[in-house]
ROPA-246897 format. One record per atom (N, C-alpha, C): residue in three letters; x, y, z negated. Coordinates in steps of 0.001 Angstrom, whole numbers, plus 500000, padded with zeros to 6 digits. Example, Ala and Ser with C-alpha at 12.3 -4.5 7.8 and 13.67 -1.06 7.14 Angstrom:
BEGIN
ALA513190494310492200 ALA512300495500492200 ALA513200496700492200 SER512850497750492920 SER513670498940492860 SER512900500030492130 
***
This chain:
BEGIN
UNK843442397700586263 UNK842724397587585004 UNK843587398011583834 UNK844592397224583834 UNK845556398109582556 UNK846167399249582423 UNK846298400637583910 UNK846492402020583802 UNK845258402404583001 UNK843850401706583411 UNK842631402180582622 UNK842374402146581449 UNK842653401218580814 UNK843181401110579618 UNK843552401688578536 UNK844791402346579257 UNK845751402696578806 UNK845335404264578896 UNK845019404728579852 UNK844312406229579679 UNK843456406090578667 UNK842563404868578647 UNK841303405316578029 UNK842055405185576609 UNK842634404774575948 UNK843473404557574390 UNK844025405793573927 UNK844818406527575126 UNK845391407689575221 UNK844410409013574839 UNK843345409102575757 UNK841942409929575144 UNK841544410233573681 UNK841546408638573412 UNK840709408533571976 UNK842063409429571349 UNK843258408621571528 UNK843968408910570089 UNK844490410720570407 UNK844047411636571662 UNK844445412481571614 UNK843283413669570964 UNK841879412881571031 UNK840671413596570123 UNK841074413014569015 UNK841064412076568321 UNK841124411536566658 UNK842055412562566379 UNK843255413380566886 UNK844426414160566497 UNK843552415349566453 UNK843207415634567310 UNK842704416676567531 UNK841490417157566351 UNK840307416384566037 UNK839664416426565378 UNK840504416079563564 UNK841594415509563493 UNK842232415618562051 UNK843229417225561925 UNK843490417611562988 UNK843558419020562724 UNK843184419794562566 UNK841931420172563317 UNK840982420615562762 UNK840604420911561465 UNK840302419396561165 UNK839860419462559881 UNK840766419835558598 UNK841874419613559068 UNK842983420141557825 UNK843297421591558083 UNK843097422132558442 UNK843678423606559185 UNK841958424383558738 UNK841067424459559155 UNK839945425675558890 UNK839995425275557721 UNK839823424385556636 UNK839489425363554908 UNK840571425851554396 UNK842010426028555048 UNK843054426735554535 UNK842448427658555018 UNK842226428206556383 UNK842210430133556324 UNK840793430079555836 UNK839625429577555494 UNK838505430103554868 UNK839010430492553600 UNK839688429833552678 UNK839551429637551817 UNK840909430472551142 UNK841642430812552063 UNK842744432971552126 UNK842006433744552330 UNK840478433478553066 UNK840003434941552863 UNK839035434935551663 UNK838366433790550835 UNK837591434153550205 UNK838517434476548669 UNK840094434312549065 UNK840883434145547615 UNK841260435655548101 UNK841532436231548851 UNK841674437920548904 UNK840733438692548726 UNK839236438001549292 UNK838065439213548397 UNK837946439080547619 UNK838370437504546588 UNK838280437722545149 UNK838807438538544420 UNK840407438286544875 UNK841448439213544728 UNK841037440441544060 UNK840528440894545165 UNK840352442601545062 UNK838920442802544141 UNK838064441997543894 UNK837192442118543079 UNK837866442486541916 UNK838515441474541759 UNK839000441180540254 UNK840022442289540024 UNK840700442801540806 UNK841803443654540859 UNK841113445191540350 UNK839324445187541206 UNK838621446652540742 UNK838533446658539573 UNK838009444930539262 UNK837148445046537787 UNK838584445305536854 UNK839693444976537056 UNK840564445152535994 UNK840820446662535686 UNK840736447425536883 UNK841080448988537075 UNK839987449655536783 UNK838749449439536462 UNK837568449809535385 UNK837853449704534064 UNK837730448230533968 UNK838554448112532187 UNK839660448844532211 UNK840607448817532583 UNK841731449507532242 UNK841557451207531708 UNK840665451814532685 UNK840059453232532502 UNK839477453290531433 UNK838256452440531296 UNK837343452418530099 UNK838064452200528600 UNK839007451596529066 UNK840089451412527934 UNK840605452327527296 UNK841265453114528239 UNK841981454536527677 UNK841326455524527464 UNK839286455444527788 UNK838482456205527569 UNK838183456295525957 UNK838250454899525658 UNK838092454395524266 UNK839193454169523253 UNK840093454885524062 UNK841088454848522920 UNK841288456403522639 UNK840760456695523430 UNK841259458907523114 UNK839955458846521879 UNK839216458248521944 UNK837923458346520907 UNK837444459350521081 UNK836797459738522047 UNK836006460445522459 UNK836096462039522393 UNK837967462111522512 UNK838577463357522141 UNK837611464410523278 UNK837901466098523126 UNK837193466557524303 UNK838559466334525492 UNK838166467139526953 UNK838955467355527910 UNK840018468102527393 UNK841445467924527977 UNK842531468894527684 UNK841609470619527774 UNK841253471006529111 UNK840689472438528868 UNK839384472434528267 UNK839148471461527235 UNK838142471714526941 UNK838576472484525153 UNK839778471163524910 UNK840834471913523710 UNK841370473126524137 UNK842267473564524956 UNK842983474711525255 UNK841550475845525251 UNK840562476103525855 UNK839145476872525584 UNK839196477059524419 UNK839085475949523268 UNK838835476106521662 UNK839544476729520952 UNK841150476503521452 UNK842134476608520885 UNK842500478641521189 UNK841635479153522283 UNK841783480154523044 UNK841087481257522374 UNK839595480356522094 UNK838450481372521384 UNK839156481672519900 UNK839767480714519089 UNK840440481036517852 UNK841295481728517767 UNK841704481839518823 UNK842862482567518617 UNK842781484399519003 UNK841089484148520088 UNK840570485656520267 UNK840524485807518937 UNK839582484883517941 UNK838617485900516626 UNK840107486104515521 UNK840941485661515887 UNK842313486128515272 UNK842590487358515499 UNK842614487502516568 UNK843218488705517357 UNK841672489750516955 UNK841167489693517031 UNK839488490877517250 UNK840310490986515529 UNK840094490041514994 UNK840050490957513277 UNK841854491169513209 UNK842555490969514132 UNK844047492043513599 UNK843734493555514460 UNK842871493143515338 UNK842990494658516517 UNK842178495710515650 UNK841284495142514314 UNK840460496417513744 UNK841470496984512899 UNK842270496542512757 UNK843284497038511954 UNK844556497687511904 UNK845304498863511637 UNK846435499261512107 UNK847949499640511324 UNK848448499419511504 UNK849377499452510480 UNK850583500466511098 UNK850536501451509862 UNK851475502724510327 UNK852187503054509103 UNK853639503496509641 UNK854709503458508099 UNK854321505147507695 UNK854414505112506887 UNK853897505931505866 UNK854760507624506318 UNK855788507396506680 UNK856896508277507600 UNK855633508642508220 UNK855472508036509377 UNK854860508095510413 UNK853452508848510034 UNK852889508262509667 UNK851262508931508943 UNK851588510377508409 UNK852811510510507877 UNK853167511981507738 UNK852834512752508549 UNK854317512450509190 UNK854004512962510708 UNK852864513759511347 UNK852382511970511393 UNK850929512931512603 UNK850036513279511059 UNK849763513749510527 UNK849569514520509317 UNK848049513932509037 UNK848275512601509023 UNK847077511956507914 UNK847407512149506688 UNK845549512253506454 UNK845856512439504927 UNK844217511637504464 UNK844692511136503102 UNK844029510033502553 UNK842859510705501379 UNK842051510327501045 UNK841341510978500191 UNK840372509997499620 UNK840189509920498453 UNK839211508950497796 UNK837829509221497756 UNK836785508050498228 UNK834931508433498379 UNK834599508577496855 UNK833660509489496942 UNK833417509295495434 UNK831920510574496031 UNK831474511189494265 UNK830003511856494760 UNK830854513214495035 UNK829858513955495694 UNK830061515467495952 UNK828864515366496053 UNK828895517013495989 UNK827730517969496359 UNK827695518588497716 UNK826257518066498404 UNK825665518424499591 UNK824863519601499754 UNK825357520478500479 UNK824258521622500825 UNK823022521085501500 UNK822055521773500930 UNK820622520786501870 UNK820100522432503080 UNK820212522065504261 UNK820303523540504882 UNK818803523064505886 UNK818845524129506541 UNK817801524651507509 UNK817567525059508605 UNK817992524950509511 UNK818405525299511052 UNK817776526269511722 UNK818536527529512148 UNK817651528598512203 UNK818522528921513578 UNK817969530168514578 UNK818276531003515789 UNK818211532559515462 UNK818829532866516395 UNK818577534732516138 UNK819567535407516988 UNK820212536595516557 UNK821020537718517660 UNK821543538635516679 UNK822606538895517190 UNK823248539972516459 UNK822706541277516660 UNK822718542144515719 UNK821683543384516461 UNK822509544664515726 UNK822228545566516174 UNK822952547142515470 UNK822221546688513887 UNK823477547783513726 UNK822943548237511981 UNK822096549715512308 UNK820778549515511929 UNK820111550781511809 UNK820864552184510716 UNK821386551527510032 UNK821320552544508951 UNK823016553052509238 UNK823699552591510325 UNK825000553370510730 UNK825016553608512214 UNK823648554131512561 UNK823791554805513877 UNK823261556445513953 UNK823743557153514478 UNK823609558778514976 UNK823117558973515809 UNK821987559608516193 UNK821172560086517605 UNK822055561686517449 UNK822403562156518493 UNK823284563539517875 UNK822323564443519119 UNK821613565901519066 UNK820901566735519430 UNK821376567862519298 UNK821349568595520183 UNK821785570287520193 UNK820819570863519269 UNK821980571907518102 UNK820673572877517261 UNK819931573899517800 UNK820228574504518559 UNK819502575046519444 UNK819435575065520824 UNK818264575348521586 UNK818314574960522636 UNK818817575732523849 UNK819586575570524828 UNK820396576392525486 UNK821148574943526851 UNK821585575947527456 UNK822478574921528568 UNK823718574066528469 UNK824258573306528600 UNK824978572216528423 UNK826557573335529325 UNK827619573476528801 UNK828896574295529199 UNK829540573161529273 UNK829755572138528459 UNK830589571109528732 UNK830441570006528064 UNK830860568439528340 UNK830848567712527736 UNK832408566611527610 UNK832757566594526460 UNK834148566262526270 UNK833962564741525945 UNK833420563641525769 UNK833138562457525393 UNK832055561459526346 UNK831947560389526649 UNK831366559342527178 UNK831144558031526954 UNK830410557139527070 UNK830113555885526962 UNK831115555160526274 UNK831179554302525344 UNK832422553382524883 UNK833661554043524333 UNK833699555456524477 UNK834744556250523619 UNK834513556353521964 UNK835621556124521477 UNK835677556473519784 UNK835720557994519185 UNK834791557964518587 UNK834926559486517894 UNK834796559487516417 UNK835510560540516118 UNK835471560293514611 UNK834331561745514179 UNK834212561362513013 UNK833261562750512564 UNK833545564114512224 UNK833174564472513104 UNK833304566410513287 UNK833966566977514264 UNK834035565473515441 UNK834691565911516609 UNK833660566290517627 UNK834450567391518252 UNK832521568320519870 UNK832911566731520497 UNK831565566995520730 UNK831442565736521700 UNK830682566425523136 UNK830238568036522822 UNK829987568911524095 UNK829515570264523439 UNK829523571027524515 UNK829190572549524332 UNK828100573158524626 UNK827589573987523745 UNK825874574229524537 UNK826147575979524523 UNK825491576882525464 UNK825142577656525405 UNK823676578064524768 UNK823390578666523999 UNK822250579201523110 UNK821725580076524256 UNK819876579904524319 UNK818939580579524936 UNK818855581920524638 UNK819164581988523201 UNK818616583035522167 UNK819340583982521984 UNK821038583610521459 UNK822044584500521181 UNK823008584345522185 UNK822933583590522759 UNK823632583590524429 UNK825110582447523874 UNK825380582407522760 UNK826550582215522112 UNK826628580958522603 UNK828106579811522655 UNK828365578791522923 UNK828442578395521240 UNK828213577026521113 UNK828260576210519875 UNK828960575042520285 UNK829253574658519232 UNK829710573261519834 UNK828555571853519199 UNK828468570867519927 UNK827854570067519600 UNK828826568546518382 UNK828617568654517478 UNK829673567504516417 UNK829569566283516323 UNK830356565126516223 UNK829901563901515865 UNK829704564074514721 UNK828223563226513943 UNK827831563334512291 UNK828470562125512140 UNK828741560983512807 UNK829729560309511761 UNK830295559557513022 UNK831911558663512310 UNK832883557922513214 UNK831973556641513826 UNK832312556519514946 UNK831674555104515855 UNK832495555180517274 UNK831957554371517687 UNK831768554339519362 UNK830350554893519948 UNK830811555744521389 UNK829599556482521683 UNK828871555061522705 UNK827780554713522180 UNK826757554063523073 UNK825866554465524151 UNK825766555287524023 UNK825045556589524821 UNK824834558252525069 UNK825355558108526337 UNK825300559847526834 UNK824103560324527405 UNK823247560779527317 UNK822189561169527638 UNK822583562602528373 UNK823081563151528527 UNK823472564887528835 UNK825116564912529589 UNK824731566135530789 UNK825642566493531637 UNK825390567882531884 UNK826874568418532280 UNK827121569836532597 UNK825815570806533117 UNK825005571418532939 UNK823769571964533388 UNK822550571625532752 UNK822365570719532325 UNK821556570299531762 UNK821147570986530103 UNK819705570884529878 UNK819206572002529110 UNK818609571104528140 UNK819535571505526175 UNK819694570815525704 UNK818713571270524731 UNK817793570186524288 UNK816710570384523487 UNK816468569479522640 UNK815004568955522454 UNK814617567941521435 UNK815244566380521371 UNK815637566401523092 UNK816161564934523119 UNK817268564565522462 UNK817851563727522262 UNK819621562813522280 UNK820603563100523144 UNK821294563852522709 UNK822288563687524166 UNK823397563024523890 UNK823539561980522601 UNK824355561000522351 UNK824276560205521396 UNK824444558563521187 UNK823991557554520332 UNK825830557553519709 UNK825739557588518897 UNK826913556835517787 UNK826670555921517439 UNK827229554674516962 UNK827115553362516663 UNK828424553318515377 UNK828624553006514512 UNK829316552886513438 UNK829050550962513734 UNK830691550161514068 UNK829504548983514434 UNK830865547887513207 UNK831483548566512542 UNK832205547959510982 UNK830974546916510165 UNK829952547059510583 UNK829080546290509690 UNK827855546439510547 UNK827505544675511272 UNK826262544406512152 UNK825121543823511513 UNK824185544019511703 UNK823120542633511438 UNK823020541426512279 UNK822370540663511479 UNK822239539426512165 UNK820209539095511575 UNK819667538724512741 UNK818201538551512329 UNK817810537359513131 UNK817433536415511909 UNK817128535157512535 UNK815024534628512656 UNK814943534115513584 UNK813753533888513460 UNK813764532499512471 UNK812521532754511531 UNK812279531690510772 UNK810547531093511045 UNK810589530043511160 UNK809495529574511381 UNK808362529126510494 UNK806854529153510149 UNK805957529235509238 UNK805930527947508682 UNK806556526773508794 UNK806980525398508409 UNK807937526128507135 UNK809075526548507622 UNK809999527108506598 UNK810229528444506316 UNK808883528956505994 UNK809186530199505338 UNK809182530168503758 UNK808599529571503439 UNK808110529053501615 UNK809876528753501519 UNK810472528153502215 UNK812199527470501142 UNK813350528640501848 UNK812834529692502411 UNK813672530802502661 UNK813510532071502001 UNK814393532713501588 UNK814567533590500428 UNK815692534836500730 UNK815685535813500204 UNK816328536794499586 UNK817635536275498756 UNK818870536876499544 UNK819917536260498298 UNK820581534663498632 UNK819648534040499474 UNK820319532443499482 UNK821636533045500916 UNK822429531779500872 UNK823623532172501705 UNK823267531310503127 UNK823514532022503885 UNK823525531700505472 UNK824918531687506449 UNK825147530532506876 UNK825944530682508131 UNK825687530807509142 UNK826606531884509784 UNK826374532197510997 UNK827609532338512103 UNK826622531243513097 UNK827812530882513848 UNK827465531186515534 UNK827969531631516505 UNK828189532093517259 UNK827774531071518668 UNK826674531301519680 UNK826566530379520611 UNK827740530028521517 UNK827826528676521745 UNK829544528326522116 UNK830845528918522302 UNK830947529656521330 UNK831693530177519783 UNK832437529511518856 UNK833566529572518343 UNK833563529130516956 UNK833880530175515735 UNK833501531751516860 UNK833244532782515566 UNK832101532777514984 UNK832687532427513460 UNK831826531881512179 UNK831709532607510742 UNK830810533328510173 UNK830964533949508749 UNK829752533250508053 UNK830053533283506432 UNK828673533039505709 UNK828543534394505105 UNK827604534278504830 UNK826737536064504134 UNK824935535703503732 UNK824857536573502824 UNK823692536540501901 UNK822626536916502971 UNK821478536534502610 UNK820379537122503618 UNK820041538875502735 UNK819405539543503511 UNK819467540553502669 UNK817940540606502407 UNK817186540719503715 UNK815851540913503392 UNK814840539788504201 UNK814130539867504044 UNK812886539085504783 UNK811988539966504951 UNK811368540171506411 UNK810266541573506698 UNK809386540766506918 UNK808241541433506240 UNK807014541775506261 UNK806065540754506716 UNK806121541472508244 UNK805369541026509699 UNK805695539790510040 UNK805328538996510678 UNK805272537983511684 UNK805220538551512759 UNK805733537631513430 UNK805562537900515544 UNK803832537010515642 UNK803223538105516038 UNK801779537657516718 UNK802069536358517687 UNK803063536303518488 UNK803153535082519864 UNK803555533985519046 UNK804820533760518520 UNK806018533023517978 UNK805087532469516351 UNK804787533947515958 UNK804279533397514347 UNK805548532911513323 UNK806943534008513635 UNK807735533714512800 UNK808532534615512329 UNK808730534501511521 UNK809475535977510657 UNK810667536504510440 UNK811196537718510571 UNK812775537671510495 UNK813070537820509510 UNK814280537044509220 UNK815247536966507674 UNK816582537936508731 UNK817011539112508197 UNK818048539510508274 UNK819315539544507237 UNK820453539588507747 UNK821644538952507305 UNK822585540395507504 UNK823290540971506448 UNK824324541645507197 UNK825532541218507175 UNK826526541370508197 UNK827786540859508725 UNK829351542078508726 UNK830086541558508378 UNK831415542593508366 UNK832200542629509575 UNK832324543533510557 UNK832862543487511950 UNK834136544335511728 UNK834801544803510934 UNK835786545506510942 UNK836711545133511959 UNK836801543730512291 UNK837708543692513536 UNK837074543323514742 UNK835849544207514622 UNK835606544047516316 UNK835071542658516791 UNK835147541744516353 UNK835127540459516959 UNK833403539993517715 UNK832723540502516647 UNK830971540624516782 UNK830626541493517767 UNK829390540958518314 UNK828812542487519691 UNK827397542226519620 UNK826697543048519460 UNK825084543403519594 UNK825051542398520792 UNK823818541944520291 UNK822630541002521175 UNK823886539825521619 UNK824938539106520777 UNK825491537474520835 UNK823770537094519721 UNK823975535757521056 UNK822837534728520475 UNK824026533685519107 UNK823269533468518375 UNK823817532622517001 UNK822580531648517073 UNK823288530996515840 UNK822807529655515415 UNK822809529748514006 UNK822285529816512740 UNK822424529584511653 UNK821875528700510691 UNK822482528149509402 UNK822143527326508698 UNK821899527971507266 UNK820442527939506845 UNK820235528162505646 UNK820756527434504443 UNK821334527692503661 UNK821601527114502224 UNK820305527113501268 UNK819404526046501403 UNK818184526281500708 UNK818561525490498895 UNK819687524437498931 UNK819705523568497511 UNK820897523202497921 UNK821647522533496653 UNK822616521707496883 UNK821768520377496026 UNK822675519308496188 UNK822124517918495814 UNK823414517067495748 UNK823117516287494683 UNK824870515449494292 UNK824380514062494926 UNK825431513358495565 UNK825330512134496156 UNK826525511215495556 UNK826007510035495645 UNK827345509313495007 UNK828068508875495829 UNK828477508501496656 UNK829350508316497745 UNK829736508914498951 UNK830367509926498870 UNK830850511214500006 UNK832112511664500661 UNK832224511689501715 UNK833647511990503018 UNK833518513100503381 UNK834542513510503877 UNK834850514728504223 UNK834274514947505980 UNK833399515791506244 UNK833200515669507629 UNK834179515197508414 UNK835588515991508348 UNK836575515462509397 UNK837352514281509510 UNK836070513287508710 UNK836772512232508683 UNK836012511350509666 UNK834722511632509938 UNK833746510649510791 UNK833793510924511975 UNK834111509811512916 UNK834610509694514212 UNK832852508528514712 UNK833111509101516242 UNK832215507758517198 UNK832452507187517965 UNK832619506006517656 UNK833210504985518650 UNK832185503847519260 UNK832308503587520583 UNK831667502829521649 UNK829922502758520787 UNK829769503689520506 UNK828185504827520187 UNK828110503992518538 UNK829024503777517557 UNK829012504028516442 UNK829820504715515302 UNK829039505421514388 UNK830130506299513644 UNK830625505383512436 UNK831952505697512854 UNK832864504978511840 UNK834132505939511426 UNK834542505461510098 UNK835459506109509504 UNK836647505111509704 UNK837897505687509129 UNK839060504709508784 UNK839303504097507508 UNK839469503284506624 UNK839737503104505409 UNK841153502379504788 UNK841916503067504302 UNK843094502992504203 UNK843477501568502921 UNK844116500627502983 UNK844421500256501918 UNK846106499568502387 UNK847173499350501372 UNK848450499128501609 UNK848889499736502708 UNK848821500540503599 UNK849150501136504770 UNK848371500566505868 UNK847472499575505330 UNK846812499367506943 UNK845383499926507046 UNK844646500437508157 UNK844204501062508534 UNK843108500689508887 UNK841727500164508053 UNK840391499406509067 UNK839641500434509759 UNK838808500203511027 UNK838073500889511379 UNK836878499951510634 UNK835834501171509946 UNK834561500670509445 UNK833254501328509970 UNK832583500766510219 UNK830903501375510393 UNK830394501847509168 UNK829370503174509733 UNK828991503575508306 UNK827843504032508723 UNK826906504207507746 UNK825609505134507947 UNK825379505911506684 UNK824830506816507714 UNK825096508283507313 UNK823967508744506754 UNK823844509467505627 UNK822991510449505216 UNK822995511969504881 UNK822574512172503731 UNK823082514301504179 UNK823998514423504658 UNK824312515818505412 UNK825307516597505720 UNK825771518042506191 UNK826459518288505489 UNK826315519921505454 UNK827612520835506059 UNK828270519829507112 UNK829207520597508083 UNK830854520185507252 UNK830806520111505793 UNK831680519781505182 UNK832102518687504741 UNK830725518044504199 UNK831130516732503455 UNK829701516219504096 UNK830033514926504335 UNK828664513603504500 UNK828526512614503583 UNK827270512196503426 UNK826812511464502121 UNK827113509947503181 UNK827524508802502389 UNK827697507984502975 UNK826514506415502429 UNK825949506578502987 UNK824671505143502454 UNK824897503664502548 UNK826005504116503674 UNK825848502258503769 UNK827495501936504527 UNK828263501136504368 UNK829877500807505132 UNK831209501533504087 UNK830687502045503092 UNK832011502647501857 UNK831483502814500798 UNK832265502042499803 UNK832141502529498373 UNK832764503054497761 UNK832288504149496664 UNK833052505279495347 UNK834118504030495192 UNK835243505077495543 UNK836854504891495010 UNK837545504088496097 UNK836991504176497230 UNK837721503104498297 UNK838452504315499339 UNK839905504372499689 UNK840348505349499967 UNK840355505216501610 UNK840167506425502168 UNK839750506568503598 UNK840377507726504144 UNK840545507973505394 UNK841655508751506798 UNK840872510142506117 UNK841133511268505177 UNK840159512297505259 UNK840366513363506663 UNK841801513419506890 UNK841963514230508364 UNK843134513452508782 UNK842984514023510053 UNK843622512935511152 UNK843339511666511940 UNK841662511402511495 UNK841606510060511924 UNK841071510545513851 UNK841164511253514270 UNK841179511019515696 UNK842453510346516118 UNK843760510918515512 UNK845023510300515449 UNK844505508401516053 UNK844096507611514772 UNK843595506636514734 UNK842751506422515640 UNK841824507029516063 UNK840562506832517115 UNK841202506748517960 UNK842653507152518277 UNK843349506867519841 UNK844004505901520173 UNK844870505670518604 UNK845695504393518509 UNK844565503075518716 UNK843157503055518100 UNK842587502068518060 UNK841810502053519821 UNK841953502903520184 UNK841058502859521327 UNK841814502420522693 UNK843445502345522602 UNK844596501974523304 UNK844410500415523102 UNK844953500347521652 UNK845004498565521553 UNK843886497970521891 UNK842584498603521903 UNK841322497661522553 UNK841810497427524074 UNK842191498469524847 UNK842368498560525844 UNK843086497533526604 UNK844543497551526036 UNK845351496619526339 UNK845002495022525953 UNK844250494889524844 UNK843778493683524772 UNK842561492967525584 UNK841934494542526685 UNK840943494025527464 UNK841495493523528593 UNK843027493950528866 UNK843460493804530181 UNK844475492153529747 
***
């Protein structure tokens, strides 16, 4: 009875232990894990505030590249208005042989745009004919040879008196045409064209729009199809007739060829001088340049160099009336500004790359 006892005492007091450990031991580890997910709650929420913090203290500055962008574009529209501009020492502008000239008015030719051909002068050519008629003994001259006047240009035997004659140049030219050879029986025809060609015509077609502002006496240039042989000269006459097809009339022009340079049937281009007209603000043609498809000049002030836009009104090959981008007395590139059109067309370049 008392081993029983004694177990049974032993039981209890080894559950009562058992059950006070227990109980002291599980709300320590419950109560480490619910203090580490707090932990970290509290640890996020601090690392939010903390962010939001330094969000609100930049005051709502932009992003670093959002400044460096801003700071980038200012510093392009810096750069765009130094790149229109060029600056060259005055040495230098020598040099490449700019030269400066002040806008102010001139006088504009008001012209007329005309076509045509160079053509013989009627009134210095020779048809040359045997005086009497007889056989051809010889012929001393040909095509494109120079003869002067009173030189045989061939020999005829006479039908009549049997006699040889000689045939003469009536005046100095180049021979254009041989019509006649050894045997041949010389009569009413040509047996050679002379051309005297020191002085050509020029005959332009004018059209029934502009025949009323074309005249006798007004001055015409005449310039050469992709050519830059160029003369001005008076018109001399205006004929008559019209062309039945065309319905347009020729104004002829005469021209001075003493050196050869002119040749029957070159196609031309000419510009009538119908008025002049004064404008108040005017450049020298060789001053207007086109760049990326606008015409602009240079305009000079202290040595630096703007490129400006301009629009344009009359112009007569010499001087252009200027309407709009320069005003009387503002000084501008009068020659040389391609010089400039290259320098400016480099620095764009390099500033694209």
């Amino acid at each position: 009875m008392k081993n029983n006892a004694q177990k049974y005492l032993l039981a209890i007091t080894l559950v009562s232990a058992l059950a006070i450990a227990t109980a002291y031991t599980s709300p320590v580890f419950a109560s480490g894990d619910d203090h580490a997910e707090h932990a970290g709650e509290e640890h996020k929420e601090d690392e939010a505030k903390e962010a939001h913090g330094h969000e609100e203290e930049k005051g709502g500055e932009p992003h670093a590249d959002e400044k460096e962008g801003a700071h980038s574009e200012e510093q392009g529209d810096e750069h765009g208005e130094e790149e229109s501009k060029l600056t060259i020492d005055p040495k230098v502008a020598t040099d490449m042989k700019i030269e400066v000239a002040e806008a102010g008015t001139s006088m504009i030719n008001v012209t007329i745009p005309v076509t045509g051909r160079v053509a013989l002068n009627k009134n210095m050519i020779a048809e040359v004919q045997g005086r009497f008629e007889g056989i051809v003994k010889s012929v001393a001259k040909t095509e494109g040879e120079t003869v002067k006047a009173g030189e045989t240009l061939a020999t005829v035997e006479s039908n009549e008196s049997l006699q040889v004659y000689a045939v003469k140049a009536p005046i100095g030219g180049i021979i254009l045409e041989r019509k006649t050879n050894v045997g041949h029986i010389a009569g009413e025809e040509a047996m050679f064209m002379i051309a005297d060609l020191s002085k050509l015509w020029v005959e332009f077609n004018i059209f029934a729009k502009d025949i009323a502002a074309v005249s006798a006496g007004q001055r015409i240039k005449v310039t050469v199809v992709g050519n830059h042989l160029s003369v001005e000269t008076p018109i001399t006459s205006i004929l008559p007739v019209a062309d039945s097809i065309s319905q347009t009339v020729i104004a002829r022009a005469e021209i001075d060829n003493t050196e050869g340079k002119w040749r029957a049937g070159m196609s031309v281009h000419g510009e009538v001088f119908t008025q002049e007209k004064s404008v108040p603000v005017a450049v020298k043609a060789s001053a207007i340049q086109r760049m990326e498809g606008n015409t602009v000049i240079f305009v000079e002030k202290d040595g630096n160099y703007e490129e400006r836009k301009v629009t344009l009104g009359l112009q007569d090959g010499t001087n252009a009336e200027v309407l709009e981008g320069l005003q009387a007395g503002e000084r501008y590139v009068a020659s040389g500004s391609f010089v400039l059109k290259a320098h400016a067309g480099k620095a764009g370049a390099e500033h694209a790359h």
